[in-house]
C-alpha positions as CSV (number, residue, x, y, z in Angstrom):
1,X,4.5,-14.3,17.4
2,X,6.8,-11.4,16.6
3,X,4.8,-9.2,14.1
4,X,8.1,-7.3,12.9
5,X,9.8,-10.7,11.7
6,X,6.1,-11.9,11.1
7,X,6.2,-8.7,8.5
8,X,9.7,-8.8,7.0
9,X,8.8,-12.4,6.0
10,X,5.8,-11.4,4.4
11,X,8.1,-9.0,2.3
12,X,10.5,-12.1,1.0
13,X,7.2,-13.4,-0.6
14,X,6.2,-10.1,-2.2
15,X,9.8,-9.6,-3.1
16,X,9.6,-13.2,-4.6
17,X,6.5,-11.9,-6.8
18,X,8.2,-8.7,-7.7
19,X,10.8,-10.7,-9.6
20,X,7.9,-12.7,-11.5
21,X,5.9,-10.1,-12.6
22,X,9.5,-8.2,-13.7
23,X,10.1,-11.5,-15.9
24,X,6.6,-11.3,-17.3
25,X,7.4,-7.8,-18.4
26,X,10.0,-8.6,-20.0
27,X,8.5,-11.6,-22.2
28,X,6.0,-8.8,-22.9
29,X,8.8,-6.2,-24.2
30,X,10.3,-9.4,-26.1
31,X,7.3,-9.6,-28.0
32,X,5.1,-12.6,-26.1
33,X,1.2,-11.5,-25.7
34,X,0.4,-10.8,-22.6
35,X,-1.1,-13.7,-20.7
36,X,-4.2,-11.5,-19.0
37,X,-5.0,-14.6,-16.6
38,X,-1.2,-14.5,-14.8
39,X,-1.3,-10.5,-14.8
40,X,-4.9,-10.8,-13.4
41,X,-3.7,-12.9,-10.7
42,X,-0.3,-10.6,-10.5
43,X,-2.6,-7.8,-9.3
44,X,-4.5,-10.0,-7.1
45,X,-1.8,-11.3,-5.4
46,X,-0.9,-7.2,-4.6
47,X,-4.4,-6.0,-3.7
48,X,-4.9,-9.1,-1.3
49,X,-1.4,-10.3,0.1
50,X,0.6,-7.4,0.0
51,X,-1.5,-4.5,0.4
52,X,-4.7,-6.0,2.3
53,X,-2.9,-8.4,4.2
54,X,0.5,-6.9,4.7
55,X,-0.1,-3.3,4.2
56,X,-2.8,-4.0,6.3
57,X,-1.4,-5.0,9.3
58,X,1.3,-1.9,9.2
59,X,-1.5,0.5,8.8
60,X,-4.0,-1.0,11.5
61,X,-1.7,-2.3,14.0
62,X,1.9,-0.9,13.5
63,X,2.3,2.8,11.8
64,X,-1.0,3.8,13.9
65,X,0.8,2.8,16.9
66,X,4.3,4.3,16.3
67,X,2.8,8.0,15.1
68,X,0.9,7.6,18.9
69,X,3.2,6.9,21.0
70,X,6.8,8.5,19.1
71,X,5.3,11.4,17.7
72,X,7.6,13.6,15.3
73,X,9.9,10.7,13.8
74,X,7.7,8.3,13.4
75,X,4.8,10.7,12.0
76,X,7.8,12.1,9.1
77,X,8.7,8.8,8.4
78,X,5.0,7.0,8.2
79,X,2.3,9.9,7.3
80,X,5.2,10.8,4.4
81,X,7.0,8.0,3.3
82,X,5.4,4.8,4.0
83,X,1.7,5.6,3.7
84,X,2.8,7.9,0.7
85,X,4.2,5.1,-0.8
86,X,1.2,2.4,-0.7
87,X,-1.2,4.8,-2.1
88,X,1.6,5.2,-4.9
89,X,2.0,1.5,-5.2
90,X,-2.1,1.5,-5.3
91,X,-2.2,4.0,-8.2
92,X,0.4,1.6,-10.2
93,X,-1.7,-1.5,-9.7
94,X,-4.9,0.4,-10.6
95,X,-2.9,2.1,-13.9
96,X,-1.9,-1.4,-14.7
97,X,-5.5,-2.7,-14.5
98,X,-6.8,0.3,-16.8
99,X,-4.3,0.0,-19.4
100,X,-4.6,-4.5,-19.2
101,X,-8.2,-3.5,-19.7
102,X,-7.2,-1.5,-22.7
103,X,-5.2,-3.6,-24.8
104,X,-7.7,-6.4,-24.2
105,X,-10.1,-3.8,-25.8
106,X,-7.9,-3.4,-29.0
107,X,-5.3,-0.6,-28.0
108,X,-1.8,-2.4,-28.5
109,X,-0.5,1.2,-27.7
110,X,-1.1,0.6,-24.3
111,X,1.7,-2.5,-23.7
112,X,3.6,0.7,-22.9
113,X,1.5,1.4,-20.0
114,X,1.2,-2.4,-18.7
115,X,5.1,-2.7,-18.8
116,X,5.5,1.1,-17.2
117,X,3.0,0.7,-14.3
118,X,4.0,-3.4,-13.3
119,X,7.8,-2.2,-13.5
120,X,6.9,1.1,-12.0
121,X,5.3,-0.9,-8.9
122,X,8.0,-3.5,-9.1
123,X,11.0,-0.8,-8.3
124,X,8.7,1.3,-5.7
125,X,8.1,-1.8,-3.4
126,X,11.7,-2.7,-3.9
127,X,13.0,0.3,-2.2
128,X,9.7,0.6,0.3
129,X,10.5,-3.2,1.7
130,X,14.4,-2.2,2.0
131,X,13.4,1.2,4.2
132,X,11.2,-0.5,6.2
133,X,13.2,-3.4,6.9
134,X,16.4,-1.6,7.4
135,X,15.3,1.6,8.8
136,X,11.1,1.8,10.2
137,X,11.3,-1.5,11.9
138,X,14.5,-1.3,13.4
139,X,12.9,2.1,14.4
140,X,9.4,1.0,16.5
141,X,11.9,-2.2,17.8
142,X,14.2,-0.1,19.3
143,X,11.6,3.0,20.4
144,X,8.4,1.5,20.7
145,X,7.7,0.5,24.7
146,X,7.5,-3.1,25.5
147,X,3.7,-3.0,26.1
148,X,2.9,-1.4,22.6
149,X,5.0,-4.1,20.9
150,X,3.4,-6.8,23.3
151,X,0.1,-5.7,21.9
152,X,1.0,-5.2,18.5
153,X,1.8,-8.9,18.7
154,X,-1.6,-9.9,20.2
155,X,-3.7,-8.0,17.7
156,X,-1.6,-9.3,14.8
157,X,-1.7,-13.3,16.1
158,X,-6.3,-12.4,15.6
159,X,-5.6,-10.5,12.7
160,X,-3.4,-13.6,11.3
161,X,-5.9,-16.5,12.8
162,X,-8.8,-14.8,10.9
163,X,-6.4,-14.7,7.4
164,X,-5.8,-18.4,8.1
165,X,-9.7,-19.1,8.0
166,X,-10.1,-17.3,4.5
167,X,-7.5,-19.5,3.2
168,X,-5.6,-16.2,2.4
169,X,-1.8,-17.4,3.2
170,X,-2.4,-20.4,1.6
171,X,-3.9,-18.9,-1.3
172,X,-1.9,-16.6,-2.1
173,X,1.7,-18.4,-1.5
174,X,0.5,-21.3,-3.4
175,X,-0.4,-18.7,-6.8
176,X,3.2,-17.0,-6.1
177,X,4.8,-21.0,-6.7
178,X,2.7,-21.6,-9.7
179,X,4.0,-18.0,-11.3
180,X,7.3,-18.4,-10.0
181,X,7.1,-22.0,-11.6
182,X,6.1,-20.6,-14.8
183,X,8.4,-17.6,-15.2
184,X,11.7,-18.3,-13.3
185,X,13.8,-20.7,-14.8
């Protein structure tokens, strides 16, 4: 198993949710209620498949290793952008849960905030998949030493076999086809 192709596959799904929960967003802006159930499962699909699972596997097994062993580059490029980033991507997610939780309670005012922070996260993981597709994994492919990618591999084949277990791939795939189904036409 590569985990660098493993990875920028991973991002064609999220990239795939990206575009539902953009359309979504917009039937909201159109004037449609919003359907809590599909943004519920919206911010599951981030929180569990993209951050836990994917981010997950860049922070444990990938960034770690290419701030070790490249040092200056690679600690610019991870420690502030791409770990900047996900914690910015995390505050959208939790600013869209707050202000979902907020128009449930009665505060129509706070759409605003539902549209800003899912479009918000939309455009910031756009940008964060093309950098680290074009740019940080090119980078740790063509710096990172054999051995460290070797191992990288390894830990991410366990780290992938124990996702498999929880269902989490199949979980979380199958939600993105049922959204996709419902708000791509």
């Amino acid at each position: 198993m590569n985990s660098i192709d493993l990875m920028i596959e991973e991002h064609k799904n999220i990239k795939r949710m990206l575009i539902v929960v953009r359309k979504a967003c917009f039937r909201v802006l159109e004037g449609e209620e919003i359907c809590y159930e599909d943004f519920t499962n919206f911010i599951a699909f981030i929180r569990n498949y993209a951050d836990a699972h994917h981010h997950g596997k860049e922070e444990k097994m990938l960034f770690n290793r290419m701030v070790e062993e490249l040092g200056g580059p690679a600690e610019k490029v991870v420690k502030f952008g791409m770990l900047v980033e996900h914690d910015q991507g995390r505050l959208f997610v939790k600013e869209l849960e707050e202000a979902i939780n907020k128009v449930k309670a009665g505060d129509k005012e706070a759409k605003i905030d539902v549209i800003a922070n899912a479009v918000s996260y939309t455009n910031l993981l756009q940008r964060h998949i093309d950098k680290e597709d074009n740019v940080v994994y090119t980078f740790a492919n063509r710096s990172l030493n054999k051995e460290t990618i070797k191992r990288i591999n390894e830990d991410c084949i366990v780290f992938e076999n124990e996702a498999e277990k929880n269902k989490v791939q199949e979980t979380y795939i199958k939600l993105l086809e049922e959204l996709e189904a419902k708000y791509i036409k």
